[in-house]
Structures are given as C-alpha cells and as structure tokens.
C-alpha positions as CSV (number, residue, x, y, z in Angstrom):
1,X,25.9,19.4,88.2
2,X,26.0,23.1,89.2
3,X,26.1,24.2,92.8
4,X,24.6,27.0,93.9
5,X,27.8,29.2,94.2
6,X,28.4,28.4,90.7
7,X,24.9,30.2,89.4
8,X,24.9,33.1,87.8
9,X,24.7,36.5,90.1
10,X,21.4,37.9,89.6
11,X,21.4,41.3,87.9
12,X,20.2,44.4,90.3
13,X,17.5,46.0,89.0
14,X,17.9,49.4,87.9
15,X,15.2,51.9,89.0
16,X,15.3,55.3,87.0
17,X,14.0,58.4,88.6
18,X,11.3,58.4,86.6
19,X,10.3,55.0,87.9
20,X,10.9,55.7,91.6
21,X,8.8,58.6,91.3
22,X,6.0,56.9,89.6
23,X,6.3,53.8,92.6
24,X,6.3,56.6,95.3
25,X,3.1,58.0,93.9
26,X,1.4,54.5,93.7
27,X,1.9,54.1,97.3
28,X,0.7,57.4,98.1
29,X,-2.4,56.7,96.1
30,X,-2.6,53.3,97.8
31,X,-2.7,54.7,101.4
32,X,-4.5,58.0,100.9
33,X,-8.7,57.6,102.2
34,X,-6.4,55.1,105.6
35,X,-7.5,56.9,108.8
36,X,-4.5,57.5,111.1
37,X,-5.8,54.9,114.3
38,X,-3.1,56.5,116.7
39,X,-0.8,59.7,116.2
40,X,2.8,58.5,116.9
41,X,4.3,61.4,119.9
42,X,7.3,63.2,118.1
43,X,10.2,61.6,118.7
44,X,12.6,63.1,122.1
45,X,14.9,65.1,121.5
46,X,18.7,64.4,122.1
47,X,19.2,67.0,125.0
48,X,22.8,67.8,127.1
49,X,23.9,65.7,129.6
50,X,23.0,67.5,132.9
51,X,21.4,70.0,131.1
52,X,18.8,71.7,133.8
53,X,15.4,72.1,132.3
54,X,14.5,75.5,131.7
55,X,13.0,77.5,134.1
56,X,9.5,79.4,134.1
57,X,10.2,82.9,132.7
58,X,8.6,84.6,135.7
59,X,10.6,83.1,137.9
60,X,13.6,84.2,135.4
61,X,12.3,87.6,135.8
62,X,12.5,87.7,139.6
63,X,15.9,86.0,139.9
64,X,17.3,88.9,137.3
65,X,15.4,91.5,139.2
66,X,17.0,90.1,142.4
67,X,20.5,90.4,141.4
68,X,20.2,93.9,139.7
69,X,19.0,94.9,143.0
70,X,21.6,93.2,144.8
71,X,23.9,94.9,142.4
72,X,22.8,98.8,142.7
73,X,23.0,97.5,146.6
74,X,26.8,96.8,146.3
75,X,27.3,100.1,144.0
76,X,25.9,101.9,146.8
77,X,27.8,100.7,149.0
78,X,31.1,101.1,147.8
79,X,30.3,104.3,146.7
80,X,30.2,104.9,150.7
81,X,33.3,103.3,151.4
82,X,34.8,105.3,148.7
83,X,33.7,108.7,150.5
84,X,34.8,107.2,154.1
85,X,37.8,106.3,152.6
86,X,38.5,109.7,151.2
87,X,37.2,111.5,154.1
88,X,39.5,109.6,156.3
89,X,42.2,109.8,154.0
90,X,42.6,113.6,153.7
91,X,45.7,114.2,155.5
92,X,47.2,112.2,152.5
93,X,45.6,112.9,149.9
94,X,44.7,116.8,150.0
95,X,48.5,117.9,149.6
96,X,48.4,115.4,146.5
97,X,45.2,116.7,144.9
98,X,46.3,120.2,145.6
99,X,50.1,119.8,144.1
100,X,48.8,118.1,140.5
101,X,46.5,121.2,140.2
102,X,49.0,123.4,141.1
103,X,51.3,121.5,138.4
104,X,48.5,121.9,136.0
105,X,48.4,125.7,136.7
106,X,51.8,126.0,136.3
107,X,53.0,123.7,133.2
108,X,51.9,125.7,130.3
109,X,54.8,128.7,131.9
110,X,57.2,125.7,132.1
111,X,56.9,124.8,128.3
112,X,56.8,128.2,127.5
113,X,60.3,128.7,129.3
114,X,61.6,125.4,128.1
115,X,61.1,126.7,124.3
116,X,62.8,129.8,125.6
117,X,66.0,127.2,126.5
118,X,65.2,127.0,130.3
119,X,65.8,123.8,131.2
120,X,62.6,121.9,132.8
121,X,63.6,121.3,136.1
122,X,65.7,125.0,136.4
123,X,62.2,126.4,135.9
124,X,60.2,124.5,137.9
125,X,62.1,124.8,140.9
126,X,62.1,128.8,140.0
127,X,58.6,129.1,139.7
128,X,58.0,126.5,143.1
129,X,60.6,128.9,145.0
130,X,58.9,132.1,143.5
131,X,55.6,131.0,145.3
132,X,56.6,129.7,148.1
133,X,59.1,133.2,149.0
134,X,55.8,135.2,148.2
135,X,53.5,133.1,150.3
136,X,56.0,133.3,153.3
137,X,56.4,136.6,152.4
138,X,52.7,137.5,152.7
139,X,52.0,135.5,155.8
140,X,55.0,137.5,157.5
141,X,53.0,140.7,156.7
142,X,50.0,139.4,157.4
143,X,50.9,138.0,160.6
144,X,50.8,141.1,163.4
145,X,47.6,142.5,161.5
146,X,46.1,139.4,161.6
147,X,47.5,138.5,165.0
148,X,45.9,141.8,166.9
149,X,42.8,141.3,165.1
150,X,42.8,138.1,166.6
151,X,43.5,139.7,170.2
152,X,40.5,142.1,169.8
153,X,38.0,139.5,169.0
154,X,36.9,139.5,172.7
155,X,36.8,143.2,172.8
156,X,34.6,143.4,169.2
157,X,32.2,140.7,170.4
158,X,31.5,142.9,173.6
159,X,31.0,145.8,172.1
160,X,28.5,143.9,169.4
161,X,26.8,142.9,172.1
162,X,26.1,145.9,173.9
163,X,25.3,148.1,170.6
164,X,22.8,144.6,169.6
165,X,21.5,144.8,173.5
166,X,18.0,146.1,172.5
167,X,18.0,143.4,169.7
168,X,18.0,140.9,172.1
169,X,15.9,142.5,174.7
170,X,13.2,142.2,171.5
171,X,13.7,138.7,170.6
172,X,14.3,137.9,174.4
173,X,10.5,138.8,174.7
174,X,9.2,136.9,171.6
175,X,11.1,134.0,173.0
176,X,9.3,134.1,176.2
177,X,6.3,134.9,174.9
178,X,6.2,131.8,172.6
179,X,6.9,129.6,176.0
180,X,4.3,131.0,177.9
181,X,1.9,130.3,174.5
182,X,3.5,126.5,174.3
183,X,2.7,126.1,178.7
184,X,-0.8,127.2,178.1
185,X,-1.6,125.1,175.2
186,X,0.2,121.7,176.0
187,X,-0.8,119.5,179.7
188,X,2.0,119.8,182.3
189,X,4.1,116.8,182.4
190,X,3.3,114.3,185.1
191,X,5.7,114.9,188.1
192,X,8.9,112.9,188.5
193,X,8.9,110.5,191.4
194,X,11.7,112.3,193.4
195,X,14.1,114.8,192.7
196,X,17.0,114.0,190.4
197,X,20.4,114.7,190.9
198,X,22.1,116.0,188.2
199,X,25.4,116.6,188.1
200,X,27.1,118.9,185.1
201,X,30.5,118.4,183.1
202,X,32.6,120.9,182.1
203,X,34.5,119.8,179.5
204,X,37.8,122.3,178.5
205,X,37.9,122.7,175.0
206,X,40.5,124.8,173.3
207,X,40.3,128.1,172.4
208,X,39.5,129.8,169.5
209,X,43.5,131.2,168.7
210,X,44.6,127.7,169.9
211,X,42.7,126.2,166.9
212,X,43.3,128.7,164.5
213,X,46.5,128.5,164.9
214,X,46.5,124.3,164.3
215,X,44.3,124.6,161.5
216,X,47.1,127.0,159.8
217,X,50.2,124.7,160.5
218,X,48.4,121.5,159.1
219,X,47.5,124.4,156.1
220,X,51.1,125.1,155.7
221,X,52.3,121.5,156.1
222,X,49.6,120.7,153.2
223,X,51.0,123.3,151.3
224,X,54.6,122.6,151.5
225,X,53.8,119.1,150.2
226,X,51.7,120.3,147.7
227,X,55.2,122.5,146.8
228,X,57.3,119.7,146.7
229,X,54.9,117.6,144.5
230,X,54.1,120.3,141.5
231,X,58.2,120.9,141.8
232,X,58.9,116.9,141.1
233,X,55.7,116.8,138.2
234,X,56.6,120.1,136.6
235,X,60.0,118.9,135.9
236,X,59.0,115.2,135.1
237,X,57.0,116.7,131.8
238,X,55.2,114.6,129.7
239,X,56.3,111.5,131.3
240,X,53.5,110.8,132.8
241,X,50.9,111.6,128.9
242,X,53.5,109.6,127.7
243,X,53.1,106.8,129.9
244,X,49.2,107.2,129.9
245,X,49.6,106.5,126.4
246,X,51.4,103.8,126.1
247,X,49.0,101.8,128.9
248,X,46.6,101.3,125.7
249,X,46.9,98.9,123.9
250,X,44.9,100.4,120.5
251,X,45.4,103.5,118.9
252,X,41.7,104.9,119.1
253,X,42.0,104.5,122.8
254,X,45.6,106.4,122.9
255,X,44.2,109.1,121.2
256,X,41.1,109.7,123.1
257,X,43.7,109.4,126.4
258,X,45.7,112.3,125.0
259,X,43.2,114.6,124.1
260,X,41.7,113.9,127.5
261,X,44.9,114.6,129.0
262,X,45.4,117.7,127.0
263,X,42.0,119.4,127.8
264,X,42.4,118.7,131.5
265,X,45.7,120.7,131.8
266,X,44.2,123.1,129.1
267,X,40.9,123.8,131.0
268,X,42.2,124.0,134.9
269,X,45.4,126.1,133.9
270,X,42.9,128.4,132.3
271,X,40.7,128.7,134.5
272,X,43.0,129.0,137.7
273,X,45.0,131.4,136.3
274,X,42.1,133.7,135.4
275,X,40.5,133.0,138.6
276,X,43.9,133.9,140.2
277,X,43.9,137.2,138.4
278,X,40.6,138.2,139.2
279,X,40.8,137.6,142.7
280,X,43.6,139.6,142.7
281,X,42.1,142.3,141.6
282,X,38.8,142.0,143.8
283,X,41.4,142.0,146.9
284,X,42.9,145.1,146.1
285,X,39.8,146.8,145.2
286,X,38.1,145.6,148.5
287,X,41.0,146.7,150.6
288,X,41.6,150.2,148.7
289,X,37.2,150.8,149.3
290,X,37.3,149.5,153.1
291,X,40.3,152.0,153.6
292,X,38.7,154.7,152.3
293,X,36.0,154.1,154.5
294,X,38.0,154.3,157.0
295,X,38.2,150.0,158.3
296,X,40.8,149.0,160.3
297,X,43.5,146.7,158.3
298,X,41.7,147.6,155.3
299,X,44.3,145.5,153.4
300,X,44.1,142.1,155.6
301,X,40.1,142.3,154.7
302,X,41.7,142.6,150.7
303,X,43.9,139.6,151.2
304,X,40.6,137.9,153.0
305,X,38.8,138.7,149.6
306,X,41.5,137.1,147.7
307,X,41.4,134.1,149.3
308,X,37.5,134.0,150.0
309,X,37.1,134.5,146.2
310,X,38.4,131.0,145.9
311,X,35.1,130.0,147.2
312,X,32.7,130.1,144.4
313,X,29.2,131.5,146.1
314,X,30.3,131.1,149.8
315,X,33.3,132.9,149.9
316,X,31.2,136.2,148.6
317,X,29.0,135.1,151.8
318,X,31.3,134.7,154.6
319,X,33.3,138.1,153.8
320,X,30.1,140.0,153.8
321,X,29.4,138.6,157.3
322,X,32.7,139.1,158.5
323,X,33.0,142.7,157.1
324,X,29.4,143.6,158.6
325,X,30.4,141.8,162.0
326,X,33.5,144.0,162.0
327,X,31.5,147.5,161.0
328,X,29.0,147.2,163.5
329,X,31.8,147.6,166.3
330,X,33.8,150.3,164.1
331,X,30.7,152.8,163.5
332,X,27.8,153.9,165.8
333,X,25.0,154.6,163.5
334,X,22.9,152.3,161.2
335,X,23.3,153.6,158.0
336,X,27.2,154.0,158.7
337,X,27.3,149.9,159.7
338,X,26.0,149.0,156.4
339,X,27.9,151.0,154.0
340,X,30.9,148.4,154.1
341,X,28.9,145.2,153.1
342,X,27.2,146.7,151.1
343,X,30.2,147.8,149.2
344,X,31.6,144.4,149.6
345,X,28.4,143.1,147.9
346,X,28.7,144.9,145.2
347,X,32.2,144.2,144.4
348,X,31.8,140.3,144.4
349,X,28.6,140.9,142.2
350,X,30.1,142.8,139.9
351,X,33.0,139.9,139.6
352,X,30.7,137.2,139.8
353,X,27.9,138.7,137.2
354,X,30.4,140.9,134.9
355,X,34.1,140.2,134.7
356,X,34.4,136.1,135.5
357,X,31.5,135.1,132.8
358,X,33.4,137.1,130.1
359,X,36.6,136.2,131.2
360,X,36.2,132.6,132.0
361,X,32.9,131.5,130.7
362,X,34.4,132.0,127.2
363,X,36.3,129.0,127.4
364,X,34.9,127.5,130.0
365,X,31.3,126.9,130.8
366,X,29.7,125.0,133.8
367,X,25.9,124.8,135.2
368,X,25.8,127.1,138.2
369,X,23.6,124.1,140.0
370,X,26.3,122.0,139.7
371,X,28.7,124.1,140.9
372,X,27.0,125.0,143.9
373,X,26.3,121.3,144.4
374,X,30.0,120.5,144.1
375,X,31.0,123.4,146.4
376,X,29.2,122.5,148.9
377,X,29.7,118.4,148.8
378,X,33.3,118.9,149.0
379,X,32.9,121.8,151.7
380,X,31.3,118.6,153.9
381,X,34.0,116.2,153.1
382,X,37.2,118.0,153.1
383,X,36.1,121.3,154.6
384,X,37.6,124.7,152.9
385,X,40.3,122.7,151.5
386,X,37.3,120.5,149.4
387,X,35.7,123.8,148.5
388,X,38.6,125.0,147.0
389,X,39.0,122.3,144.8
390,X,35.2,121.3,144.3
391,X,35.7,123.9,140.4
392,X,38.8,121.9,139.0
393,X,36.9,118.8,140.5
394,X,34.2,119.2,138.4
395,X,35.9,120.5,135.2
396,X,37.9,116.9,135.4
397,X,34.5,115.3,135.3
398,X,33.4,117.1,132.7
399,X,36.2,116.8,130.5
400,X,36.1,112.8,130.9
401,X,32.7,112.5,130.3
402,X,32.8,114.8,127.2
403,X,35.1,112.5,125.7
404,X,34.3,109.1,127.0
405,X,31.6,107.1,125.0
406,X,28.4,106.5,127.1
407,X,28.8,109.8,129.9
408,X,28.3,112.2,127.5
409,X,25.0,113.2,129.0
410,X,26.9,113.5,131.9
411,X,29.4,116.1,130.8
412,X,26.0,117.5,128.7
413,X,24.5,118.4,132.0
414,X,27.7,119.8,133.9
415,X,28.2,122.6,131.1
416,X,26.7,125.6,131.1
417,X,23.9,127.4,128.5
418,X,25.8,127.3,125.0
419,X,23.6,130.1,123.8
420,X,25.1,132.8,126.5
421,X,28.6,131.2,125.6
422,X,28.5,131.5,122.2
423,X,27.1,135.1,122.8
424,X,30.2,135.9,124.8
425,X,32.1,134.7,122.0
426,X,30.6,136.6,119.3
C-alpha cells in the first residue's frame, strides 16, 4: 500500500507572463459594470510618536509675527544698553579710542622709518615724545594768554552788556508786551487758598575757571593715556593683522580681514594727516588776519581755529561766535564788530568748500548728512571728545560695510557723490 507521504509531490504550476497577464485582464473584465456599495477611507498614515498635529497657518503667522517683534524688542534694547554702557564707560574707553587712532595716524611714518633701519620701537617712542614735548610745549605758551583771557571774561561780558543795553531795552519791551497780550486774552487763575510760603535754595556751583580748569586735567590725563597706548601699538606692528588673521579659520575670510585692516589704517592715517595739515594752516591764517586787525592774542584765536577745525561743521560755528563775542567788546562801531567774523567765515568756507574736498575728498568721500549726523550723536554721548572722533568713526563703518557681504548698502549710503569724486580725480 502507499501512504500518503509516499505520493508523488504535485508539480507547481508554471504561470508565464503572458498567462498572468491574460488572468489579470479576465478578472478585470469580470468585475467591471460592479458598483462600488461603500468607498473604503484611505488607510492612516503611520505618523511620529508624539508628533503634535500641525497647527492652523494663521495662527503660525501670528506666533512668527510675535517673536520677530519680540526680537526687534530685544535689538532695541541692547542697542540702549550698549550706548549707556559706553556713555558711562568714557573715562575708559576715550583714551583707548583716541590712542588706536593716533596709532593709525602715525604707523605708516613708523614703517617708513623701519625700511630706513630705525628700529620699531626706537621710532615709536620718538615720534610719541616728539608730540607729547610739542603739546606741552604749546600749552606752556598758551597758558598766560589763555589764562588772562580767562581773567577778563567778567570785564568783556560787562562791557557787552552795556554796548547790547538798547538791545535789550527793545526786546525787554516785546517781552512785556507779549505778557500783557497773553493776561488779556487768557482768564485769571482762580486764587490760592492762602498765601504760600516759599522758601529759595541757593545752591553754589563752581565757577566757570574752576571747571575749565577740571575739564583740561581729565583732557590731559586722556591724552597721556592715549600717548602711552599709540607708543605700546606703534611698536607692537603687525601683531595685532597678524593675529586678526590667524582668528579665521578659511582663507576667503583672512583675506577679506586683511584688506579690511589695511583700508582702515589706509583711510584714517590719510585723512588725519590731511586734516592735521589743513588745520594748521587755517590757524595761522586766522591768527595772522585777527592780528592785522588788530585782536588781542591774535595767535591763541589761531591755535583756537586749529583745534575748532577738528569739529567738522561746529567747530566753524563756535569760533565765529566766540570771535564776534570777543569783537563786540574790542571795537565801538558796527561795521568795525563784524569785520572779524566775517573774516573768520570766510576762511573756514574757503577750507571747507575749496581746499578739504580736493585734498581729502579724492581719496576719501563721505555723505555730508552723515557726517553731520555722526558729529552731532557723538557730540551728545561723549561731548567734544565724541565730536572729534565721530569722522574716523564713521570712515570705520564704512570701510566694514564696504567689504562685508550683506552692509554694502550701508557703506553705499555713508559715501559721498562718485560723480564730484571722480571729477576731482580727473
């Protein structure tokens, strides 16, 4: 007998493409004319565990709309702290913002002595001494003009006043008149219950030569710092590029730092050195005019308009006030009163409008807005001191965001009109 594990294995049928095609369409013909009864839902999809469902995109919108303004929130603020920080700071950091410019001034006559064979740090601490003997130097000179021109200050302000006398007497009247037109056109304020007593504080400030002369010994401690500082970078050299290089980590990047490095020395040194010239210039030709018109200590008001020159727009201001202040006491006629500012005024314009564009605009070119702007931002933060610097300030900016990707409309808008620069240069 035969069991069934010792039959024969059936043979598996072999079904050729041809013939699984041909059953696939049978079927298909067999179930097409069926009406669907009931449309099976798509099957759910496999989804993340703890995976949040997605949110409605309006209220996507609003959360992304709330945390951009939360963000231009925190910019804001930290740009305040930043400008409280500085502002509070200034004891500290003015000496240190003044000695890298004067080290930027100053390094291209280092490297030029150091390819002579002058030794880095021999000429640094030459050219440091050099300045600091003809700044102490000047100041001594200055000091018993300056000093009795100080000690007269009472005597000019009473004499202003009595020349100004009828001035007054005509704006006294327009004053009073505009009271009695503001009493009859306005109520009278109800009475106070009872009479008040008021009692009144004198409070004893210091004097005018007291303060002066604390505002020019924390001057001269700033600038002795500032001395010390542009002595120590001047004779460090490249150190410091070098190390700025070697803080990136591609080349691209290392490059770009260099050549910002380079045009930031390149552009202040320029410019402070021309600047330097031509207010040197503007001093003594203020000083030789004023003396020929016979102003006393003709050559402190040319040392004034050195410095004041410093000052891009207001310095031209506040020596025109002070020179008119000063004639008004010296002569007794009109016409003789405004002969000296006017004179000023047209010395400064002629700098400003002639001799700076042609000699400084043809390397360097900024928007007058901006400058202005800058001037008088860093006049309200750090005082003179800030309006000094507000210039080499803003060629720093520029320079960075000419060269960094993304600010280049920045440093598009701080520059000047390249049509009257490329005149200039032609």
């Amino acid at each position: 007998m035969i069991g069934p594990d010792d039959r024969p294995p059936r043979s598996t049928p072999v079904i050729s493409k041809t013939g699984n095609r041909r059953a696939e369409d049978r079927v298909d013909s067999e179930t097409k004319g069926i009406p669907a009864l009931v449309d099976a839902p798509p099957a759910p999809q496999p989804s993340a565990k703890g995976a949040a469902p997605d949110a409605p995109p309006s209220a996507q919108d609003d959360h992304l709309a709330l945390l951009r303004r939360i963000q231009y929130l925190l910019g804001g603020l930290l740009v305040l702290f930043v400008l409280w920080s500085i502002s509070l700071a200034k004891v500290v950091i003015l000496p240190i913002v003044l000695g890298v410019l004067i080290a930027l001034t100053l390094s291209p006559l280092v490297r030029w002595l150091a390819k002579r064979g002058v030794p880095r740090g021999i000429a640094a601490v030459l050219l440091i001494a050099l300045i600091g003997f003809t700044s102490a130097f000047g100041l001594y000179m200055l000091s018993g003009p300056a000093s009795r021109l100080v000690e007269t200050l009472p005597q000019v302000q009473a004499e202003a006043e009595t020349k100004l006398a009828s001035v007054k007497d005509k704006l006294r009247q327009v004053r009073e008149a505009e009271e009695q037109v503001q009493e009859m056109t306005e109520p009278d304020p109800s009475p106070a219950d009872g009479p008040e007593d008021v009692t009144r504080v004198l409070v004893d400030e210091p004097g005018m030569i007291e303060t002066a002369l604390a505002s020019l010994a924390g001057t001269g401690t700033a600038l002795v710092i500032a001395l010390i500082l542009s002595m120590f970078l001047l004779a460090s050299g490249d150190m410091f590029q070098t190390k700025l290089v070697r803080a990136f980590p591609k080349l691209r990047d290392k490059k770009r730092a260099l050549k910002i490095s380079h045009d930031i020395e390149r552009q202040i040194s320029r410019y402070l050195g021309a600047i330097t010239v031509i207010n040197a210039g503007l001093g003594l030709a203020v000083g030789l005019t004023l003396h020929g018109l016979g102003m006393p200590y003709a050559y402190v008001w040319g040392v004034a308009a050195f410095l004041l020159n410093y000052l891009p727009y207001l310095g031209a201001m506040i020596g025109v006030v002070a020179v008119a202040a000063v004639s008004v006491v010296t002569y007794d006629t009109l016409g003789a009163m405004l002969v000296p500012p006017a004179l000023y005024l047209v010395l400064t314009s002629i700098e400003g409008q002639m001799i700076t564009p042609v000699l400084v605009g043809r390397h360097l070119s900024l928007n007058a807005a901006a400058v202005f702007v800058a001037v008088i931002f860093w006049a309200w933060l750090w005082g003179a001191a800030g309006a000094l610097m507000a210039v080499p300030f803003l060629v720093f900016v520029k320079v960075v965001c000419d060269n960094v990707p993304g600010l280049g409309f920045i440093g598009l808008f701080l520059g000047g009109d390249d049509r009257a620069t490329s005149r200039r240069r032609s």
